[in-house]
C-alpha positions in Angstrom: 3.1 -25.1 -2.3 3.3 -26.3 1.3 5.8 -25.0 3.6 8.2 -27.7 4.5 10.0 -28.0 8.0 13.4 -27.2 6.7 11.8 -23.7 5.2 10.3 -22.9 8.6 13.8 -23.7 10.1 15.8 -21.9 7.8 13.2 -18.6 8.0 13.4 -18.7 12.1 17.1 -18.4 11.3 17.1 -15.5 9.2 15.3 -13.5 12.5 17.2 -11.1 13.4 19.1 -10.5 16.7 17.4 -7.4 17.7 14.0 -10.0 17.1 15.1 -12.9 18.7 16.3 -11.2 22.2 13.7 -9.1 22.8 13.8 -6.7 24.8 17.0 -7.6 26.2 18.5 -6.6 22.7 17.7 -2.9 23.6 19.8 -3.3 27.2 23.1 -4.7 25.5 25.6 -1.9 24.4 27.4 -2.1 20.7 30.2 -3.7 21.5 28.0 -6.0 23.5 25.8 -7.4 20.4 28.6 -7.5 18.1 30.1 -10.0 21.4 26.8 -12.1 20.8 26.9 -12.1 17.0 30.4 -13.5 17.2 29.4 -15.8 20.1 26.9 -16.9 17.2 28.9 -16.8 13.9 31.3 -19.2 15.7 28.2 -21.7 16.6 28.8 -21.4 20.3 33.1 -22.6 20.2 34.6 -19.3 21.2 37.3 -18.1 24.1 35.5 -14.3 25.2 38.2 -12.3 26.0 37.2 -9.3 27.1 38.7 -7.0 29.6 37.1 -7.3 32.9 34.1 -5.1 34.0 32.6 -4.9 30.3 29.8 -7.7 30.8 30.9 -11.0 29.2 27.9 -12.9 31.5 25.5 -10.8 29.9 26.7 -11.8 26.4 26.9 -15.4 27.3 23.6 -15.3 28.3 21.8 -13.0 25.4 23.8 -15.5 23.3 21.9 -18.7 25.6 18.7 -16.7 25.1 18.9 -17.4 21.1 18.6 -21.0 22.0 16.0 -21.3 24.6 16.5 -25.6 24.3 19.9 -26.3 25.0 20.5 -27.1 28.6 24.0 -25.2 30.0 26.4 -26.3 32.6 28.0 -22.9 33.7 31.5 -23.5 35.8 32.5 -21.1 37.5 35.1 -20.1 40.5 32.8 -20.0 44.1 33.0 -16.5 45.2 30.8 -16.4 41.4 28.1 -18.4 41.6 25.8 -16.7 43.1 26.5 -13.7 41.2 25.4 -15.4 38.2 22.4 -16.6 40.0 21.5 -13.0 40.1 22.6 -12.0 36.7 20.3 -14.9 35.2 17.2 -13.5 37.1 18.2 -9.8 36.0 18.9 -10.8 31.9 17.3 -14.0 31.6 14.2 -14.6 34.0 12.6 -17.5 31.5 15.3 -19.7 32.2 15.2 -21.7 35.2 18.3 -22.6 37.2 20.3 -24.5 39.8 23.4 -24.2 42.0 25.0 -27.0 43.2 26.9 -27.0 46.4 29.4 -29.9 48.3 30.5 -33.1 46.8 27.5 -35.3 48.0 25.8 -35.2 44.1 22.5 -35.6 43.6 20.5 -36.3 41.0 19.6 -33.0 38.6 16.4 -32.5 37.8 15.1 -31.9 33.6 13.2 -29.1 34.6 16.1 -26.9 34.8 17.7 -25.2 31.7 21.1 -23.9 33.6 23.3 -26.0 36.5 25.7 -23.4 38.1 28.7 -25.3 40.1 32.0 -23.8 41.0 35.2 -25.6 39.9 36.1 -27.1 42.7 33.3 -29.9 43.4 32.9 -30.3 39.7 35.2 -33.7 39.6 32.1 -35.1 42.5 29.4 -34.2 39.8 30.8 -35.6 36.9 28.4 -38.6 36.0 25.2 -36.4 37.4 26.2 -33.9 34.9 26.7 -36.4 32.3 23.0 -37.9 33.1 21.5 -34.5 32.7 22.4 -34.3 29.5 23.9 -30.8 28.6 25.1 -29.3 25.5 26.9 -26.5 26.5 29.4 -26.1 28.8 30.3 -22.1 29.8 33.9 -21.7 32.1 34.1 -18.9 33.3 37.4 -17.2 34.4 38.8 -20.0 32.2 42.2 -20.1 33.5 41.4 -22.3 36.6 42.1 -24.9 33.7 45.3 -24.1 32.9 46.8 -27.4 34.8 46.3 -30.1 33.3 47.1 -32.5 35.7 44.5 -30.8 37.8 41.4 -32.6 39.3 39.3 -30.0 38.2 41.0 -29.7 35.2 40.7 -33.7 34.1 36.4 -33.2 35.1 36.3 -30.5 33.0 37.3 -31.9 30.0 35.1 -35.2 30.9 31.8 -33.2 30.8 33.5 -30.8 27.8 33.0 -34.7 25.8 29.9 -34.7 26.0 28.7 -30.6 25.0 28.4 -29.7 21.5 29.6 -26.5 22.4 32.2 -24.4 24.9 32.6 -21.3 25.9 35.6 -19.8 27.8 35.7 -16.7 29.8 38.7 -15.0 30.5 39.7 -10.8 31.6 43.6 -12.6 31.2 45.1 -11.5 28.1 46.5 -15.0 26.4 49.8 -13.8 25.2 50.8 -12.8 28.2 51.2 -16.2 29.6 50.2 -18.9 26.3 50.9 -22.4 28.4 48.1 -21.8 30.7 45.6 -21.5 27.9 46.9 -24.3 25.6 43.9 -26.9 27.0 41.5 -24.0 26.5 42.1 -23.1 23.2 42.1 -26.6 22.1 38.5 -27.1 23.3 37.5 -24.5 21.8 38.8 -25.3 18.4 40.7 -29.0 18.7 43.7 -29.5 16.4 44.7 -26.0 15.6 47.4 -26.6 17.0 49.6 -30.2 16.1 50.3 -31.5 19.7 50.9 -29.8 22.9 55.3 -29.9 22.3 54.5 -27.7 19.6 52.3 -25.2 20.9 55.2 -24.6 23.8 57.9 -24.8 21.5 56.8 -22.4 19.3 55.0 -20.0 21.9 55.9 -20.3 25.4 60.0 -20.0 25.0 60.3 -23.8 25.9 64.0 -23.9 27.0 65.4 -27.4 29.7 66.7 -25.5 32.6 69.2 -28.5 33.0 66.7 -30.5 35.5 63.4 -30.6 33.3 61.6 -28.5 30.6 60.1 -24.9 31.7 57.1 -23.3 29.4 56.3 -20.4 31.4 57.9 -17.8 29.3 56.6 -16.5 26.0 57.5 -16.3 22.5 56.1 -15.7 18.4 53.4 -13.2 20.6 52.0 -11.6 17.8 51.7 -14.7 15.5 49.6 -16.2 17.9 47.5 -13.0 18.8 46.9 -12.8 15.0 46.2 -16.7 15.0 43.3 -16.6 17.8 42.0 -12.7 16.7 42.2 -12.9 12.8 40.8 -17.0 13.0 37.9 -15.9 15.4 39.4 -18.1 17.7 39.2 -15.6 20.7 37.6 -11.8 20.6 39.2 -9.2 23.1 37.7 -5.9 23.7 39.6 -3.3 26.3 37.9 -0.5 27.7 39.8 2.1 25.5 38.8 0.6 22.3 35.3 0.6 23.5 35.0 3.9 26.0 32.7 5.8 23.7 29.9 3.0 24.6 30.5 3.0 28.3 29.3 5.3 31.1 31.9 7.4 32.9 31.3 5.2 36.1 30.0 1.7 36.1 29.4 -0.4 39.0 28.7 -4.0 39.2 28.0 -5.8 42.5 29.6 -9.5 42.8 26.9 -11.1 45.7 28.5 -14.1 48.1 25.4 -16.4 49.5 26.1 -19.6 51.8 24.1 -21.2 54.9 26.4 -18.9 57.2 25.4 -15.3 55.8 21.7 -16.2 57.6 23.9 -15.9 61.0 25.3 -12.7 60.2 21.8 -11.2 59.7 20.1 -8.5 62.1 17.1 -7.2 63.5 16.7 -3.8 61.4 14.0 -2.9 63.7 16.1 -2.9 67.0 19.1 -2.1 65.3 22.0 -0.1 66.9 25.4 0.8 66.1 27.1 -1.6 67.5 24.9 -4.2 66.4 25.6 -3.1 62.6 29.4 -3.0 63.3 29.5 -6.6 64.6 27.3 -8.0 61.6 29.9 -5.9 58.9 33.1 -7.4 60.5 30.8 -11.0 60.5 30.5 -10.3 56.9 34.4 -9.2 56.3 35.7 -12.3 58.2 32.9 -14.5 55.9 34.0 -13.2 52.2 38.0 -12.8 52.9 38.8 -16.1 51.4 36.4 -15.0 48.3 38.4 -11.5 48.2 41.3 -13.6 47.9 40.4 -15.3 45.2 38.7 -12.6 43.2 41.7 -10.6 43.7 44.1 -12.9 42.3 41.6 -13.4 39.7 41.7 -9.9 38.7 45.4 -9.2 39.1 45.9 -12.1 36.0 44.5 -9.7 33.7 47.3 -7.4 34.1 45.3 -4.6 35.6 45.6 -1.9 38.4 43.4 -2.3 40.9 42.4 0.2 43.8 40.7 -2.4 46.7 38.8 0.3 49.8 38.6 -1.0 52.9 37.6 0.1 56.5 38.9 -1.9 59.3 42.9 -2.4 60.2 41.9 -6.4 60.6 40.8 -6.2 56.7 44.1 -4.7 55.2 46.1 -6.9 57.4 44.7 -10.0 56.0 45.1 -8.5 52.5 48.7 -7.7 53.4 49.0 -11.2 54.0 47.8 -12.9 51.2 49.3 -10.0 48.8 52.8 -8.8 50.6 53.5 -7.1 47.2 50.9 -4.4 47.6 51.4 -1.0 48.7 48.5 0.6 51.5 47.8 3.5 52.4 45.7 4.2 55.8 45.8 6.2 58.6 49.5 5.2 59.6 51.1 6.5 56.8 51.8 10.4 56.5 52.3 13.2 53.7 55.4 12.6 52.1 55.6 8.8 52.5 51.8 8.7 51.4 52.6 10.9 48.5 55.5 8.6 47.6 53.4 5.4 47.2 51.0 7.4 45.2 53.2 8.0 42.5 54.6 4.5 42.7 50.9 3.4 41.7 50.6 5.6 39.2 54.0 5.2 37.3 55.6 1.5 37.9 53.8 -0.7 35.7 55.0 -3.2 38.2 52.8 -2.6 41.3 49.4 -3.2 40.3 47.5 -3.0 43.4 46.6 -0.8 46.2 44.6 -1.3 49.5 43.7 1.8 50.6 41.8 2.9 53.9 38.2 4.5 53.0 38.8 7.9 54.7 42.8 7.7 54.4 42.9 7.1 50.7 39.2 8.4 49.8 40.1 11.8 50.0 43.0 14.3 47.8 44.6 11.9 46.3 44.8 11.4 42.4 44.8 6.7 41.7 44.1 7.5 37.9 46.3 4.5 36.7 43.5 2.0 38.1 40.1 2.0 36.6 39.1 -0.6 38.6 38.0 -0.4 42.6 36.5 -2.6 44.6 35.1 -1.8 47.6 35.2 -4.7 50.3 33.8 -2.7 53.3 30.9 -0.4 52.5 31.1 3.4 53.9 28.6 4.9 56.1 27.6 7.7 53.7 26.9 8.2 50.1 29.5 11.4 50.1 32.5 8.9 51.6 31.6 6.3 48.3 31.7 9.0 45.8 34.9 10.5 47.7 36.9 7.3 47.3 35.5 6.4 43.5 36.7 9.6 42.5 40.0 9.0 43.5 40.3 7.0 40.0 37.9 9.5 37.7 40.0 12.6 37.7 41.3 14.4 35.5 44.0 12.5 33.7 41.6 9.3 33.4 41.3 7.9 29.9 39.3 4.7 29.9 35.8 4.7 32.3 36.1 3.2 35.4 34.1 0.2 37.1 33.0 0.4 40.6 33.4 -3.5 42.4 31.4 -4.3 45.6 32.1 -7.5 46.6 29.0 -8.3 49.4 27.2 -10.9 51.6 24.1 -11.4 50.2 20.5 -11.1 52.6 23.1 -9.2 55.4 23.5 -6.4 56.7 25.9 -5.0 54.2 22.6 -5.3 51.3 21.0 -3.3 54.0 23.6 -0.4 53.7 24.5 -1.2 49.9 20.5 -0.4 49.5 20.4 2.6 52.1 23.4 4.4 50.4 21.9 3.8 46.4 18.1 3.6 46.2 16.3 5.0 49.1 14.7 8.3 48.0 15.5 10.1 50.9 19.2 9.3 50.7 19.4 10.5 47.3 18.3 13.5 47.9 20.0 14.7 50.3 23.1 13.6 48.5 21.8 15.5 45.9 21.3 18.8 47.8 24.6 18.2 49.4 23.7 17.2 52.8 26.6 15.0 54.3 24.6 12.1 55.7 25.3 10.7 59.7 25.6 7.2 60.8 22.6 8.0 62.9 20.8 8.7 59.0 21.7 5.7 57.9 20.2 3.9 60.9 17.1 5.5 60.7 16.4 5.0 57.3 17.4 0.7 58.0 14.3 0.7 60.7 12.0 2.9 58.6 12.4 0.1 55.5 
């Protein structure tokens, strides 16, 4: 009896996972594939919860992977694009991809399987998008669409008509603040909930304040945790529930690219110290609004965070932007250093510290965070493993993930690649040498 073409369909759907991704399936951890199997049992209309720094891009793309034909609109906040960029070519080199930049839209060629835009010029691409003809649509850090009166917010939704599927991505636990996520979870399963006056009535404490109605409070918490969790609405992972797959350390490198970071280049082969110092503080005054931004982003999620830094200029701009948090650098002695150490570690109110590289690297115990990120790189591999192990000390339960916000094609992927895969570094970190500056420089003109 012939084989008919719904038989070959329905047998290429009984492949497994492990068959269909490759090799890739091998790289993905447990809790990783069981993230990709849910991403598939809910036919690609799904909010991915997970805590930050335990790979929801790589799931979202194993998951695109399955589907090799369905061209995917990824939106995404713009200190990320390029970052995803480089996670596609890592996970994913078959598919082939754009990123859009400005609001000058052009037309988008068929030959790509994955358009990459940040959320902020989406509203110019609209009807480019909408010729391209997608059919999924991927937001990630999904709360940039909690406004609905929002320009990015109204574009979103305008493309969202047109994909058969939607993916959100989100480290920001839902409960914690339900309003902002009411547009989200309705495009990811429309008409759960009746109308929008009910979802804030019964969830966000809806109260009139005697000059209009406020929804930014909370209530019924668990009966909508059990409504998004138990409906396979929205799957959250923390670190804790999943520590026995992780390393101990983790690092994951968040790359910024733009027609300026060519200008902040140098001449390895003439290089000098002074040179290198005026291209890393190019670099710091290039990324700061992107720090900004990634910091806030993090903060949502209701995590500590430990952010290392080198320069006075850097941690006075952070001050700026984030009055709240506490710093510790060169300024502040013993007992008053001592004291904003165990403010970090015990008031679940004050979430993040900027700390000084060789202030706050050394004898100091930050095991409430297990999160860093490192905006200013270190001259030696023994000052990065100093400061990281500030959070893995004794007392840390859950492993830790090592941020490094950089330039990309600048000096600072010079150092990044000096201090982590250049034999001759290694080593001597390894035998317990304490590297110079005058190292590092030598081993820049020798590449």
């Amino acid at each position: 009896m012939p084989v008919t073409k719904w038989q070959k369909k329905s047998e290429k759907q009984k492949l497994s996972l492990k068959t269909r991704l490759g090799p890739l399936y091998g790289k993905l951890l447990d809790y990783q594939r069981k993230g990709v199997k849910y991403l598939r049992k809910r036919k690609g209309k799904a909010l991915l919860a997970d805590e930050p720094g335990l790979g929801k891009t790589i799931q979202v793309l194993a998951w695109l992977k399955l589907y090799p034909r369905r061209k995917s609109i990824i939106v995404v906040p713009a200190s990320l694009k390029w970052n995803w960029g480089d996670e596609i070519d890592k996970w994913t080199p078959e598919k082939k991809y754009i990123i859009l930049s400005g609001l000058t839209p052009q037309r988008i060629s068929f030959k790509y399987d994955i358009v990459i835009l940040n959320y902020d010029i989406l509203h110019a691409w609209v009807k480019a998008l909408k010729r391209w003809g997608p059919s999924v649509i991927i937001a990630d850090e999904a709360h940039y669409l909690k406004n609905s009166k929002a320009k990015r917010t109204k574009a979103f939704i305008k493309v969202r008509a047109i994909c058969k599927y939607f993916i959100a991505l989100t480290g920001t636990p839902i409960v914690n603040a339900p309003v902002e996520f009411f547009r989200v979870i309705n495009m990811v399963q429309p008409g759960r909930f009746p109308s929008f006056w009910y979802f804030v009535q019964r969830y966000c404490g809806a109260k009139h304040n005697g000059f209009g109605w406020d929804f930014r409070g909370s209530s019924n918490e668990e009966e909508l945790y059990d409504i998004l969790t138990k409906e396979g609405i929205m799957l959250r992972r923390l670190k804790k529930d999943v520590k026995k797959d992780l390393p101990s350390v983790s690092r994951a490198v968040i790359y910024l690219s733009g027609d300026k970071t060519q200008d902040i280049d140098i001449d390895t082969n003439t290089i000098g110290l002074a040179e290198v110092e005026s291209a890393k503080q190019s670099c710091i005054d290039l990324k700061m609004p992107y720090a900004k931004e990634w910091i806030s982003d993090f903060l949502e999620s209701g995590e500590k965070l430990v952010v290392f830094v080198h320069h006075r200029k850097t941690t006075k701009y952070l001050k700026k932007y984030f009055p709240f948090a506490k710093v510790i650098d060169g300024s502040v002695t013993g007992s008053k250093r001592q004291e904003i150490v165990r403010t970090f570690q015990n008031d679940p109110s004050c979430k993040l510290l900027i700390g000084n590289i060789k202030a706050a690297g050394v004898g100091l115990t930050l095991t409430a965070a297990s999160n860093c990120l490192f905006l200013e790189l270190p001259w030696t591999p023994a000052e990065l493993k100093q400061a990281t192990d500030r959070l893995c000390r004794i007392g840390q339960t859950v492993p830790v993930t090592v941020w490094f916000l950089l330039v990309k094609d600048s000096i600072e992927t010079k150092i990044m690649k000096m201090l982590d895969g250049k034999n001759k570094i290694l080593s001597k970190v390894l035998d317990g040498t304490v590297l110079s500056k005058a190292d590092l420089l030598e081993s820049m003109k020798e590449e």
